[in-house]
N, C-alpha and C positions, 0 to 999 in steps of 0.2 A: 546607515544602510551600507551595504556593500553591494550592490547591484539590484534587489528585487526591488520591483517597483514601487513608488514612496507616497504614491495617493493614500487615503482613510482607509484602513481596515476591515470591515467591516463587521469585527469577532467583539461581543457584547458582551458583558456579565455572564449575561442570563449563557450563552454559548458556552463562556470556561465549565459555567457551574454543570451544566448538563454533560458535556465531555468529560468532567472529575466523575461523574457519577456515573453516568453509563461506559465511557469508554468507548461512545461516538455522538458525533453530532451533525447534524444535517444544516449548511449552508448556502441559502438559498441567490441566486446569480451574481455569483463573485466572482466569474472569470467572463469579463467582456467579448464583445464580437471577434475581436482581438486574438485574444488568447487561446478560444475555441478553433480560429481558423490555424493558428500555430499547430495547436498540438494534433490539428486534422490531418495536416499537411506532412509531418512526421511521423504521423503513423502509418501513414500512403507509402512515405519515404521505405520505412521501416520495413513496412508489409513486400515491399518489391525486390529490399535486400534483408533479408531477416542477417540477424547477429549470431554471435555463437552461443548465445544463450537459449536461444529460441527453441521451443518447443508446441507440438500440435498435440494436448492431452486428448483429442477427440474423433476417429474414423480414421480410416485411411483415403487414400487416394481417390477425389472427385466427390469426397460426404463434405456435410459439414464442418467448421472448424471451432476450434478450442485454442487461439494462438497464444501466445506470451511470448513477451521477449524480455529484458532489461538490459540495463546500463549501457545505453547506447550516446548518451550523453556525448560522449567524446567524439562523435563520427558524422552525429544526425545536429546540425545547424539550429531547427526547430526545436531539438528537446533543450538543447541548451539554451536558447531563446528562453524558451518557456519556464526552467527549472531556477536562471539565473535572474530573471526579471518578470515574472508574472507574480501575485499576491500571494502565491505557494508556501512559499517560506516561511512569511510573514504573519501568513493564517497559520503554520503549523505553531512558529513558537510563539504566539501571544497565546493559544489555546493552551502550548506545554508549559507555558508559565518559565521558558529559561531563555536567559540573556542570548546568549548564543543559537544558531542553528547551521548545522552540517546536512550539504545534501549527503545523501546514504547511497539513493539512485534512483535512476529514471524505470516507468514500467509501465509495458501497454498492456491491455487486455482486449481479445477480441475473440466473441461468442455469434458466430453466423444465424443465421435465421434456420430452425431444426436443428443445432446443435445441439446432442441431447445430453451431455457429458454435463454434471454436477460440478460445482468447486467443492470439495469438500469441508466440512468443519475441520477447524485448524486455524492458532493460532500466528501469528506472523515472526514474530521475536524467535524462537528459539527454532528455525528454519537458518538465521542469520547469524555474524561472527561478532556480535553486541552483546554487554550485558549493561543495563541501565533501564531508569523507566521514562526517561523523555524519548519515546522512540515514536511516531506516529507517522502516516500515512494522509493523502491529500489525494483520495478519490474520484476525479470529476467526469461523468459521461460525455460521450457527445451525441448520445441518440439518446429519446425516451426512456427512465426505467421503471416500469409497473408492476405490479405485484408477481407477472405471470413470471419476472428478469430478475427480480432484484436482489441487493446484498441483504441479508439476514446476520445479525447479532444477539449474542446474549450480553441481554442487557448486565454491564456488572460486575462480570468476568474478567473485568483487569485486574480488578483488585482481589481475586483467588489466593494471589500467591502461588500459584501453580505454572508449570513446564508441563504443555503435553506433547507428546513425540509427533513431529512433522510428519504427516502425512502425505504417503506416495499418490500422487494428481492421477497418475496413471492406472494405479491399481486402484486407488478409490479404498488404501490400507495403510495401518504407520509403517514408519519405516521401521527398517533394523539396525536399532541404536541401541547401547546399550550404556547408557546414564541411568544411576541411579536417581537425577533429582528429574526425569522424564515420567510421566505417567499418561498411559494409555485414556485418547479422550473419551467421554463417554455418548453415549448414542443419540445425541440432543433429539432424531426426532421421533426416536421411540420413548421416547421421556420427555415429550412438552410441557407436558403439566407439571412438571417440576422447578420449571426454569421462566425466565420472562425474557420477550424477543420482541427487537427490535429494528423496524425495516422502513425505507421511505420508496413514495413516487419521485421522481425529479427528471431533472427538465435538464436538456444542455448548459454549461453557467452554472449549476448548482456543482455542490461539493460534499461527501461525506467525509472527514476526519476521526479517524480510529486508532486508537491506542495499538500499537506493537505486541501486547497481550492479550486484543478483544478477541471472545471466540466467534468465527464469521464464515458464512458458509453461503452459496448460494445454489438453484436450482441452471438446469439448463438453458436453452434460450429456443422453447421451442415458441414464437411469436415468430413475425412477418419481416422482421426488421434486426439488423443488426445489434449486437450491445456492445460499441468499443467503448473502452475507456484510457484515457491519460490519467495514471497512478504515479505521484513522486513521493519518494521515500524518506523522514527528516531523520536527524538524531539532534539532540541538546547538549545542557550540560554537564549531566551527571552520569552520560553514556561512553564506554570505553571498548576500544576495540577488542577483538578473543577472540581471536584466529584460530585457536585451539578447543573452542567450542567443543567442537565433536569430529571423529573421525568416520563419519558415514559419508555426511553430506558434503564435508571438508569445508575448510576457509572458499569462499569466492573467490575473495581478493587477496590473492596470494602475494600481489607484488602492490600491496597498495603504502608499502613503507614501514609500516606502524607495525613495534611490537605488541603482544597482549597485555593488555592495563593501562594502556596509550588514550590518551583522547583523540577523538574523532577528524581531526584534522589534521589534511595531509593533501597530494594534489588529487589522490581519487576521492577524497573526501571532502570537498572546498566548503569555508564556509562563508555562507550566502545573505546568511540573516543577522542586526545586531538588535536590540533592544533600542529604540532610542533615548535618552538620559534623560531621566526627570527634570 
């Protein structure tokens, strides 16, 4: 280990096999009292000084919100706490099946109560300056999410083999990129019967991990109650930096060291997770 915490796992067979196959899994209370009041506490942080990433995809002044922020890691005490030493890592790569694991980056979400702003369908990988397929995400709420909140998957969909063009949060449309290996996503919910979907209830402590490819989309938050979530973001071994990805959305991390075709580690990219030795 290299700092995440080094208690049992809690990631089963039966969890790889379901994750290889759908491209998510739902992990039922694997972040202790602990860890929830950590990642509470930083998003409070977060919320009072938002970062320069931050954006509000939802109303203007005095509506409801639609926040996000990332990579705050470096500023906020809590996220670091939590990305360095919580089961995070640990649950990403025994799911990803790779020796190694690099955080990518930290990521809140907060959806107010009447926020009516959609997430849209959209995959996660090809928004980012990655190409590999250990790339996955560690989900975990800290308020209730029921059917009227939750995240929605097609089941499946990692294994497409498909790029679809990152779509604009704001317009609720893809973006203007112009790769030829990008293709325009298709309309999942005028075509349900085409596809098979996948979505859970959970409880604070629970976790959903999702492939870097899964298609995922959710509704607004019009309920009574908050939806934040602590989102950390992994990468493995077979993932290499591409700064040069695309010229729309550009490299993030322009000063993160690494040229393209580089593996994953670097100081903005530390790695966090080892495999322990048979």
């Amino acid at each position: 280990m290299t700092g995440a915490e080094q208690r049992p796992i809690p990631v089963t067979q039966a969890h790889i096999d379901i994750y290889r196959r759908d491209g998510v899994v739902h992990l039922r209370g694997v972040f202790n009292e602990r860890w929830r009041e950590v990642a509470r506490l930083g998003l409070e942080r977060n919320l009072r000084a938002p970062g320069r990433r931050a954006h509000n995809y939802a109303g203007g002044e005095g509506k409801p919100r639609f926040f996000q922020d990332a990579c705050n890691w470096f500023r906020i005490p809590e996220f670091a706490d939590y990305c360095f030493n919580s089961p995070a890592a640990a649950i990403a790569g025994t799911l990803m099946g790779s020796n190694r694991v690099n955080l990518f980056f930290d990521n809140i979400m907060l959806k107010e109560p009447g926020a009516n702003a959609p997430t849209p369908w959209h995959q996660d990988t090809p928004y980012w300056p990655v190409e590999g397929t250990q790339v996955c995400s560690v989900w975990m709420p800290l308020d209730p999410i029921t059917h009227e909140n939750r995240l929605e998957f097609v089941r499946g969909s990692h294994l497409w083999g498909k790029n679809f063009t990152p779509m604009d949060f704001f317009k609720g449309k893809p973006e203007e990129i112009a790769r030829p290996d990008f293709e325009t996503i298709p309309d999942f919910d005028a075509r349900r019967g085409e596809f098979e979907f996948v979505s859970y209830d959970m409880e604070p402590g629970d976790c959903v991990v999702f492939h870097g490819h899964a298609v995922h989309g959710a509704p607004g938050n019009m309920t009574a109650r908050p939806r934040r979530a602590m989102i950390s973001r992994w990468t493995g071994d077979d993932v290499r930096y591409a700064g040069n990805k695309h010229d729309k959305l550009g490299p993030p991390f322009p000063r993160c060291g690494l040229q393209p075709g580089e593996p994953m580690t670097s100081e903005t990219f530390p790695l966090v997770w080892q495999a322990p030795s048979p």
